[in-house]
N, CA, C and O of each residue as an XYZ file, in Angstrom:
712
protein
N     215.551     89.569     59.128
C     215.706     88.505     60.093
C     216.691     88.940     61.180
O     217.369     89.966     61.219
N     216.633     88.106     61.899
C     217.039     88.900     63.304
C     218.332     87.819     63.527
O     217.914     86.664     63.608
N     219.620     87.917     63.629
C     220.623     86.606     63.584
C     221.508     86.751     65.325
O     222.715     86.850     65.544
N     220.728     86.724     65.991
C     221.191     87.281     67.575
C     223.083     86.869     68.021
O     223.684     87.314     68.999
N     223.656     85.899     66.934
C     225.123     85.619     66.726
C     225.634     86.182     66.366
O     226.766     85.711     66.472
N     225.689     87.417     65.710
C     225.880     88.289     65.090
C     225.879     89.687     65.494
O     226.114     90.347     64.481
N     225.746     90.341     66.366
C     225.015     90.970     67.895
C     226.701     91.979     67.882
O     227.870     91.594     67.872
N     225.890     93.785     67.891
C     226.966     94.336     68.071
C     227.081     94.543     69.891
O     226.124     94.151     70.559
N     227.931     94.982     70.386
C     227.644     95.122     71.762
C     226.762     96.353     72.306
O     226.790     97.525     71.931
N     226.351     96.040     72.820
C     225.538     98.024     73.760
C     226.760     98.352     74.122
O     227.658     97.846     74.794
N     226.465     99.989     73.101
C     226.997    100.637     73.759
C     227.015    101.989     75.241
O     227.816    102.697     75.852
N     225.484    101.657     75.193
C     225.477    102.405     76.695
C     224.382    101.853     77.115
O     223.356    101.727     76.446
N     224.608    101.378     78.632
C     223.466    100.630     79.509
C     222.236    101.901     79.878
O     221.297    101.652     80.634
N     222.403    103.137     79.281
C     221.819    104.062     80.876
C     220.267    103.989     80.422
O     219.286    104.534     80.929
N     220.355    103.252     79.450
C     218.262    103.223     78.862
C     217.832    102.503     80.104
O     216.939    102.834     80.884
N     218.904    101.093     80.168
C     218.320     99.888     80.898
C     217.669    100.837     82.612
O     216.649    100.789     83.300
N     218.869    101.535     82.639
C     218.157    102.057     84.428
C     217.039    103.393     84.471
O     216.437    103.735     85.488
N     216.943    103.913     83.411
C     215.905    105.081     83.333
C     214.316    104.287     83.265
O     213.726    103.411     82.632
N     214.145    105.078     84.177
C     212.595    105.230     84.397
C     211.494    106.259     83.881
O     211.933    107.154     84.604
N     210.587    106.785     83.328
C     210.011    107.627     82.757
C     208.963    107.544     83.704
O     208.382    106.469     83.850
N     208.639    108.566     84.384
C     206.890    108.643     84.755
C     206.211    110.220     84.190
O     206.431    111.431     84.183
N     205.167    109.089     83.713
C     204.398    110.375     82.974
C     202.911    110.203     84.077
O     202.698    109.244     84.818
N     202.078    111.358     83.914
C     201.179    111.606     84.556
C     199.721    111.183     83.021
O     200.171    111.139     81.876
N     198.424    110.972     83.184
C     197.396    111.118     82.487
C     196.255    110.674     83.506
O     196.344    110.544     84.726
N     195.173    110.480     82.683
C     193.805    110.517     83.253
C     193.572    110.104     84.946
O     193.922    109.075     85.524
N     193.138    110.829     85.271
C     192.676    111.348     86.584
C     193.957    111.073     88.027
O     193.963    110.696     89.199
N     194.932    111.568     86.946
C     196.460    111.972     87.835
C     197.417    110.545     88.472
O     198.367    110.530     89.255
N     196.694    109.408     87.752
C     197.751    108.434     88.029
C     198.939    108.078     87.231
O     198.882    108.527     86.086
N     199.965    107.422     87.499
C     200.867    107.335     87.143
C     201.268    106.473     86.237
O     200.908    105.333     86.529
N     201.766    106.533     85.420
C     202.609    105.152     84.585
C     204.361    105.315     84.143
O     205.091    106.082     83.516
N     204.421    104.317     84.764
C     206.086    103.886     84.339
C     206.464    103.079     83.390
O     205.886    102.052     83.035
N     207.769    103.687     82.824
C     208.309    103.086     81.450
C     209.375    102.632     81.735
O     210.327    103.409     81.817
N     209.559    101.227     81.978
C     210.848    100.297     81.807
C     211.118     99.008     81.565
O     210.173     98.219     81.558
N     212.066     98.676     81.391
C     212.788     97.330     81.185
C     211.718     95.973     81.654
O     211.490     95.721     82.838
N     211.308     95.422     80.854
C     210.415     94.086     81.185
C     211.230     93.304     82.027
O     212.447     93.485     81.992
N     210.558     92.148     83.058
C     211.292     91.330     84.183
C     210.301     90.061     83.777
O     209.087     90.069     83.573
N     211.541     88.640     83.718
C     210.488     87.644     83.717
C     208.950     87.462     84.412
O     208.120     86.599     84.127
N     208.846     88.442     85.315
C     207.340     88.005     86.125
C     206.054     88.986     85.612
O     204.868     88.963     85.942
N     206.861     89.939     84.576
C     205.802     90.601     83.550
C     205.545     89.834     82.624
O     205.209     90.454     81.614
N     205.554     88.274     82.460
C     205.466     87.784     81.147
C     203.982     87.419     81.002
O     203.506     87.821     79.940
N     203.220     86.827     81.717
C     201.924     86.677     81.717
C     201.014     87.479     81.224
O     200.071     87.110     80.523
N     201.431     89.484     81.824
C     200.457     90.400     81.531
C     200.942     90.980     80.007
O     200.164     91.638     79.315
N     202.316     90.655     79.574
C     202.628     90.817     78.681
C     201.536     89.741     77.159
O     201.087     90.072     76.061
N     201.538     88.753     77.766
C     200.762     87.438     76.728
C     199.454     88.220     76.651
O     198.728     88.304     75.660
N     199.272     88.759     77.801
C     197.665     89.194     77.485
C     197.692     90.510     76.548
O     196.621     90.880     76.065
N     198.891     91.240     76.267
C     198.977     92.681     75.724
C     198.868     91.678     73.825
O     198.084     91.702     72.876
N     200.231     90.902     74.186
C     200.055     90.395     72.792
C     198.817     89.940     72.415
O     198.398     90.461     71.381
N     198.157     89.191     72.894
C     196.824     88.744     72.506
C     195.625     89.640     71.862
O     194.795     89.419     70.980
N     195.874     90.604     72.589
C     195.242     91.793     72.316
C     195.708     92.579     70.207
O     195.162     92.702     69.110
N     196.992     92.846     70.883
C     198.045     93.124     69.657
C     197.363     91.833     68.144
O     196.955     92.038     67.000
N     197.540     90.711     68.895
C     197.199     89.738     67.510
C     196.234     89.157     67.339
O     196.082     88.164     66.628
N     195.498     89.683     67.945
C     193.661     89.491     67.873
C     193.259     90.932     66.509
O     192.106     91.198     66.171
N     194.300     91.529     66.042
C     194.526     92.662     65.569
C     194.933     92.547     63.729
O     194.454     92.781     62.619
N     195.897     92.128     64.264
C     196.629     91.992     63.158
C     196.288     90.653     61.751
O     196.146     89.447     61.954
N     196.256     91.075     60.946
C     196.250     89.612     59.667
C     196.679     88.854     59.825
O     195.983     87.839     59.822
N     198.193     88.707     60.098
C     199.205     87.842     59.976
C     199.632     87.019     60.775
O     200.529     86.203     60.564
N     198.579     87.282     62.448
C     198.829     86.970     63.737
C     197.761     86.440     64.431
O     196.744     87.070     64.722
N     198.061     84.887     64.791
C     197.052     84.654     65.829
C     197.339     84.966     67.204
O     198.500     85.373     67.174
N     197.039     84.994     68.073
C     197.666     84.837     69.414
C     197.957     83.129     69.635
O     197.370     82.164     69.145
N     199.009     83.196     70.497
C     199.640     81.659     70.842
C     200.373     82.156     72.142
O     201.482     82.684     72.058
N     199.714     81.972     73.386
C     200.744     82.010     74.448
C     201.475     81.318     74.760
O     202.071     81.621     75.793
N     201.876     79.948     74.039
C     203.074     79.206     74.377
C     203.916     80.009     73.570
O     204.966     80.228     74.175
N     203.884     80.588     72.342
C     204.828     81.003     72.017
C     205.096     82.095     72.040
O     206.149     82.538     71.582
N     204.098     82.859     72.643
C     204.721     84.583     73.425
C     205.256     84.327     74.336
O     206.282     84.984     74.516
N     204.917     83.320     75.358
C     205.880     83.099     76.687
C     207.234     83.078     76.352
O     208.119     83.745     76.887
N     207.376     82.112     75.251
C     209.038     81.497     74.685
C     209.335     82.782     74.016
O     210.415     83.238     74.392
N     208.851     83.354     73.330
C     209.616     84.409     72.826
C     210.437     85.708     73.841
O     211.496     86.334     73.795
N     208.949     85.624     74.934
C     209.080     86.915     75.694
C     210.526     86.658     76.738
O     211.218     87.535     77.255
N     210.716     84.924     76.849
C     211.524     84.907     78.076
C     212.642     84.853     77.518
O     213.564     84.912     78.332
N     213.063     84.732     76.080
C     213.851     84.770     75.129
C     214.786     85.927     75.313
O     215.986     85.988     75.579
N     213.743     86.940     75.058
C     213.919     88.576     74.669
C     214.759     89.164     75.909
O     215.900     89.628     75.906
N     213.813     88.998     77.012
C     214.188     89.331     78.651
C     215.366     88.853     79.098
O     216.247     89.386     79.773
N     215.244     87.561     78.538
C     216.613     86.715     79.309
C     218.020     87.193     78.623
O     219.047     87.184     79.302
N     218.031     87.555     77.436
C     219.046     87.697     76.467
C     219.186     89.417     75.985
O     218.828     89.852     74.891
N     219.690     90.085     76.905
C     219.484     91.628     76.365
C     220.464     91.779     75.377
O     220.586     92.887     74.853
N     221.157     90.881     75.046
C     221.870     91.599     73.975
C     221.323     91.265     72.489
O     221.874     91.596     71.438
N     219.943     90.432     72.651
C     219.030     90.090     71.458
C     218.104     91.522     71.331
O     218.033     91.954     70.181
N     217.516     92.167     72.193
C     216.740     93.429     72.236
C     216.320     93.637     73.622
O     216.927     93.128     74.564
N     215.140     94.486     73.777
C     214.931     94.988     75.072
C     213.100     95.514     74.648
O     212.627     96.285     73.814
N     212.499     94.619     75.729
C     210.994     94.732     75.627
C     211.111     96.268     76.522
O     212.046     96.517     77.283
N     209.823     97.318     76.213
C     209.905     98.139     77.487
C     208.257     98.310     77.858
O     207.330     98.223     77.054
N     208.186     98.525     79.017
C     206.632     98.268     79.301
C     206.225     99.531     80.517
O     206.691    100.028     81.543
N     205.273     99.616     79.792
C     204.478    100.767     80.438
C     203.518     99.885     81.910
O     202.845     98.862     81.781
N     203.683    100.458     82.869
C     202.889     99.945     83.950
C     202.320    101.057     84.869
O     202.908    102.108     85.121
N     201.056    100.679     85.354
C     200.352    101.358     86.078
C     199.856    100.797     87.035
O     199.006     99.907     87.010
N     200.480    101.402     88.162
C     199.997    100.456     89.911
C     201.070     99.656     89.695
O     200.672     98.722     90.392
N     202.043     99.308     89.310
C     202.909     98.278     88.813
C     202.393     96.979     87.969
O     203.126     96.007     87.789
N     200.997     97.062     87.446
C     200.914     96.430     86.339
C     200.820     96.596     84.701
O     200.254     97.605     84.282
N     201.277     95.782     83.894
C     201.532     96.397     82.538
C     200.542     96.765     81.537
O     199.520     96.180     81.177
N     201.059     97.847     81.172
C     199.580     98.473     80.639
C     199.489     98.734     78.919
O     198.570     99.072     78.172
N     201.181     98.337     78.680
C     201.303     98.997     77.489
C     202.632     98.203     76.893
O     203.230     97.809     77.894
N     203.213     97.876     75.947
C     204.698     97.530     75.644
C     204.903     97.675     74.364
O     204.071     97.897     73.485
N     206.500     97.491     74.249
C     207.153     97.973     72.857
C     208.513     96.604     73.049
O     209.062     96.160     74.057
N     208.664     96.287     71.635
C     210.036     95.361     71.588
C     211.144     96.009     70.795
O     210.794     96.388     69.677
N     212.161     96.180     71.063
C     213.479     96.077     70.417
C     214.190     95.559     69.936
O     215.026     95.451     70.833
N     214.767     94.862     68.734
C     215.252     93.625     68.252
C     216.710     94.329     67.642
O     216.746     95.172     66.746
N     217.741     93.832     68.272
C     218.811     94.645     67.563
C     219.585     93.378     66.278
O     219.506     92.151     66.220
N     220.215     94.280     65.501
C     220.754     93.430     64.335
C     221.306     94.443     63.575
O     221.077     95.636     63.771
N     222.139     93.931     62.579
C     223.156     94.652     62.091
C     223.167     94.732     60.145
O     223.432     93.800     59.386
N     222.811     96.071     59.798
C     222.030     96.317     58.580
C     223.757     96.191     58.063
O     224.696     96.179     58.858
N     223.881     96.108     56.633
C     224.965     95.591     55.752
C     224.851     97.440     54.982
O     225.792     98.137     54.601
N     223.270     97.790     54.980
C     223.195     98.833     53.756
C     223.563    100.042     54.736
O     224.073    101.090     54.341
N     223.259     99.779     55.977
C     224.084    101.446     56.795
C     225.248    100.825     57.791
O     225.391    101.421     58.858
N     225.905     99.934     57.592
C     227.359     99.273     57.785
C     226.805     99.029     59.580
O     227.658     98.261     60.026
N     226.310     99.183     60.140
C     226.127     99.426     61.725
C     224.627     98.794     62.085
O     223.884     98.208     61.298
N     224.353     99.117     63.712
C     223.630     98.266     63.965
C     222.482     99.187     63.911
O     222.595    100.408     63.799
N     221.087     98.376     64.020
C     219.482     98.480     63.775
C     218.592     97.793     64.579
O     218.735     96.697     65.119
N     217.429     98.747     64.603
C     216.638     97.939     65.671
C     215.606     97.855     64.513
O     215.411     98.591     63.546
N     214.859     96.415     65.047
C     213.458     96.234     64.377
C     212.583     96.437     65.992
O     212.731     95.721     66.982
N     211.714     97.579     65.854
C     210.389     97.747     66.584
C     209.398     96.433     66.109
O     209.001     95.888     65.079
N     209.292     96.323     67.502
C     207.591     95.219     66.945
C     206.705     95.580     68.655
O     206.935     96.464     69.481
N     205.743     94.539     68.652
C     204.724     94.631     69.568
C     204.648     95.749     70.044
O     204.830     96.015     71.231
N     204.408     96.418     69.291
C     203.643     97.716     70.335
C     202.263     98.101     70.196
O     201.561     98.458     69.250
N     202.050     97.878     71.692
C     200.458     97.351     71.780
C     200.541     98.469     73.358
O     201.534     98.828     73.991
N     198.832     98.818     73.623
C     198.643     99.563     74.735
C     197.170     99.244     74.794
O     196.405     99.496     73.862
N     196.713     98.541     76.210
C     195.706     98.363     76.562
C     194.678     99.448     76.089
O     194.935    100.648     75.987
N     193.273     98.746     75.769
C     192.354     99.562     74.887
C     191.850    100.801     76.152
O     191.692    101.958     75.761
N     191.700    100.583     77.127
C     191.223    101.556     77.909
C     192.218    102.590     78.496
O     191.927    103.233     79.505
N     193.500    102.752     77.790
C     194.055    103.937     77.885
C     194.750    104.180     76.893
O     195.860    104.685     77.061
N     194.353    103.930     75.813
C     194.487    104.374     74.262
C     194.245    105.598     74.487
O     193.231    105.792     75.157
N     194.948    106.703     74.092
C     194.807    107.892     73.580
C     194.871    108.418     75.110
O     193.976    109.252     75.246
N     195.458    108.275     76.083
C     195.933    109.153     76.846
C     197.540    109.311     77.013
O     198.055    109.643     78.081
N     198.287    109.026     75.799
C     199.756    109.418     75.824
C     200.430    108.371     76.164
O     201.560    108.746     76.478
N     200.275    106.755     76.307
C     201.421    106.053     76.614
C     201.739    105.878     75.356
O     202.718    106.567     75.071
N     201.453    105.429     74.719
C     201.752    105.073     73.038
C     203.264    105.863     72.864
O     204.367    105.318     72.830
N     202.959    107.302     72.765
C     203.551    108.092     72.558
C     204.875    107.963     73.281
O     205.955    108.080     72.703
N     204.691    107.634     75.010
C     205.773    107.652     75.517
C     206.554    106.179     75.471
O     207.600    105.895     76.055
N     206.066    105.663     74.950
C     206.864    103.889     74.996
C     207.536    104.084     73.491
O     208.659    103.746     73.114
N     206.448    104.758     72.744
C     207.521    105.335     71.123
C     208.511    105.865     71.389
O     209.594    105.367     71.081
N     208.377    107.271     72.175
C     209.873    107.863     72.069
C     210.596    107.167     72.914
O     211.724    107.212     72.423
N     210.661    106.403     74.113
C     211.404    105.508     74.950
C     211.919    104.552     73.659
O     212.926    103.932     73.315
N     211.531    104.636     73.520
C     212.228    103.285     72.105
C     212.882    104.014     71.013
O     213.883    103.480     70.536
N     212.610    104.805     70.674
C     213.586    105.956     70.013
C     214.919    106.028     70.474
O     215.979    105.863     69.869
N     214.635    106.350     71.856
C     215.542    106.994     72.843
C     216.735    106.001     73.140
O     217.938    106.262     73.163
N     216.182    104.957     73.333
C     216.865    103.670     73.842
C     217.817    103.503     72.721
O     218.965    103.942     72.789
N     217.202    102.671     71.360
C     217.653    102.768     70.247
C     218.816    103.183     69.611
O     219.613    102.503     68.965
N     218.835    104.877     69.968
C     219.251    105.955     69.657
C     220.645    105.624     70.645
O     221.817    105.329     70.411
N     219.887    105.830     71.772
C     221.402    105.180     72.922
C     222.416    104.110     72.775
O     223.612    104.185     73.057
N     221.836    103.220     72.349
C     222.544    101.862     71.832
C     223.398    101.705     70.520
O     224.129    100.751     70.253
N     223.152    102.901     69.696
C     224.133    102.759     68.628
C     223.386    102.779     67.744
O     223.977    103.514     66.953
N     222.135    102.389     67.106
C     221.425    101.992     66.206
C     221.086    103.362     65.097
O     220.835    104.545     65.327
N     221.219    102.537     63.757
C     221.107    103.576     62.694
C     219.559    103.872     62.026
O     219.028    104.734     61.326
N     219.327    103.076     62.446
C     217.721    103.053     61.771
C     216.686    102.282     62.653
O     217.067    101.233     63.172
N     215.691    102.618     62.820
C     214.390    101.096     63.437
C     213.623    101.394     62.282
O     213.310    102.360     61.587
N     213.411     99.910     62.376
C     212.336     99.470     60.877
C     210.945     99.083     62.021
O     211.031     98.906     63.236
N     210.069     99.047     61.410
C     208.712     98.266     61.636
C     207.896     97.667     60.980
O     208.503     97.462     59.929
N     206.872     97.220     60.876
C     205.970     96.651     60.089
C     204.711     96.719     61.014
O     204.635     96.361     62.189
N     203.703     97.282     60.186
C     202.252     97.480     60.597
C     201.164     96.949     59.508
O     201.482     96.839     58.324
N     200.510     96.786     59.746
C     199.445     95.549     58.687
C     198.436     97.327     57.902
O     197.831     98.340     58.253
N     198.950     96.529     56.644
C     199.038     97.573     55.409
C     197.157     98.458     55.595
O     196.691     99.218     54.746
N     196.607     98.139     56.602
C     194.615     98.186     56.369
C     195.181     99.088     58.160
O     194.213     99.633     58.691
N     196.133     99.191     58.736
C     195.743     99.689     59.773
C     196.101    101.354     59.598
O     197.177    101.641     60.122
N     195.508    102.311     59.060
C     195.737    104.029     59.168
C     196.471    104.537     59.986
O     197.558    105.115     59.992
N     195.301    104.072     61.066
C     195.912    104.731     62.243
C     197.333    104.525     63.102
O     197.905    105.378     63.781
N     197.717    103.176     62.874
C     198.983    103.113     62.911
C     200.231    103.551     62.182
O     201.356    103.956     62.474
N     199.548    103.297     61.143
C     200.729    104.563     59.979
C     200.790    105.940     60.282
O     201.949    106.355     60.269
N     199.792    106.935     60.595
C     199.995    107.982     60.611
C     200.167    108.118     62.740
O     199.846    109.153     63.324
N     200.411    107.553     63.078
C     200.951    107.474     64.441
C     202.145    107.626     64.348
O     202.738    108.546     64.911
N     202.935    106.388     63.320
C     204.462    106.749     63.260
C     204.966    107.226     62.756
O     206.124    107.551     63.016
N     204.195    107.572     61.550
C     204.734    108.970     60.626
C     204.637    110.177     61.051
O     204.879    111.171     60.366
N     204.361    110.177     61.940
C     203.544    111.643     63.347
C     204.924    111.891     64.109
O     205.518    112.919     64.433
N     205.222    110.365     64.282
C     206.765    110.086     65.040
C     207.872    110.221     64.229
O     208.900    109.767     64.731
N     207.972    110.665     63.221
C     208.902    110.537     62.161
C     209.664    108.977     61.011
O     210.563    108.909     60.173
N     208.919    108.223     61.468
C     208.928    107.496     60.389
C     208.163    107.543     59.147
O     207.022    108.001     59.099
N     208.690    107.143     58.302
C     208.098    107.418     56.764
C     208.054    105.847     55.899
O     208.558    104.753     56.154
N     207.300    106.292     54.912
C     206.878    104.384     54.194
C     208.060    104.425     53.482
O     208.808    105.308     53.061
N     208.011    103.036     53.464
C     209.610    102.080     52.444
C     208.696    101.748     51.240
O     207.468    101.666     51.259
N     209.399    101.599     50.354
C     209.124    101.255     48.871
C     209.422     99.732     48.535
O     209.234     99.070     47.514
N     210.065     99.365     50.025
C     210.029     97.792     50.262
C     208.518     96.689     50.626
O     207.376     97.140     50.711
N     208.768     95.685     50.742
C     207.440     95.035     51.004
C     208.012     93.975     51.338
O     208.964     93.349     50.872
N     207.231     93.810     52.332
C     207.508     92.260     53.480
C     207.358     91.121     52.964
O     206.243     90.782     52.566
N     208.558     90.201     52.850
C     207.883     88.552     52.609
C     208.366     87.554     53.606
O     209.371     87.429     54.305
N     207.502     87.035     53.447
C     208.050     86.146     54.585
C     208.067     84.348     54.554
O     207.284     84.023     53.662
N     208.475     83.512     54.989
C     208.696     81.822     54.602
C     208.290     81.704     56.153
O     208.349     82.619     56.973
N     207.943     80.630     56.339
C     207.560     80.058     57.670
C     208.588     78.825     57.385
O     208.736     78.135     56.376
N     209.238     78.806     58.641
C     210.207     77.319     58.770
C     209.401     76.295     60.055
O     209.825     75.669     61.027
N     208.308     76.483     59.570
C     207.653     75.330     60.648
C     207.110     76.396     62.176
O     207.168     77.623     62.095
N     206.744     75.876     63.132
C     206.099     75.949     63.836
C     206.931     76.210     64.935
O     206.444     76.369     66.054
């Protein structure tokens, strides 16, 4: 669980101002950075996508909006980062920071990472992963956890590609309402 009161400080801003441009299919560009409230719309549509996917997930854009403006508005809760092309978003990753008891320091939980189906497999994936590594890594954090729906392969061996490896843990979860 994520207790955002509890919140160690960043310790270095320089993720927030880096920009990444990578080059792929037929030499256009995509940029990797910091989500802005007026990406929230193309963002609902990434999630939708993302939880049109998943078991555990319907899509609900009232409550990706609230979450997303949550996330954006409050950087010291995490940091969405989004891949855009032409300056629209093509791809994103979330950051959730919080503070593990078992490695005394702080942790990110990765979630939504989702990349539009028509440029799957030309390398953003890859670069919004290690941007989130990177970031992570910058901020102090001892570990990022994730969770991927136990039937998806290809997502496991994506991040185990990336150097994550399986936990011997298993997810439960309580719903406190709606």
């Amino acid at each position: 669980m994520i207790h955002a009161a509890r919140q160690l400080p960043c310790l270095i801003d320089i993720a927030l101002t880096l920009t990444i441009r990578l080059s792929f299919r037929k030499g256009e560009m995509v940029q990797i950075s910091p989500a802005t409230l007026p990406d929230i719309p193309a963002l609902c549509d990434l999630l939708d996508i993302l939880f049109s996917q998943e078991a555990d997930f319907i899509p609900n854009r009232v409550a990706q909006h609230r979450g997303l403006t949550h996330i954006i508005s409050h950087p010291e809760i995490g940091l969405i980062l989004v891949a855009r092309q032409n300056n629209y978003p093509v791809g994103m990753v979330n950051l959730l920071y919080t503070v593990s008891t078992a490695v005394g320091d702080q942790v990110a939980l990765l979630e939504d990472m989702v990349v539009s189906p028509n440029i799957q497999g030309s390398g953003v994936g890859t670069r919004l992963l290690e941007k989130a590594i990177q970031t992570a890594h910058l901020k102090g954090c001892k570990r990022i956890t994730l969770l991927t729906d136990i039937t998806n392969e290809s997502a496991q061996r994506f991040y185990q590609k990336h150097g994550f490896s399986l936990s011997t843990m298993i997810p439960l979860r309580l719903s406190l309402g709606q």
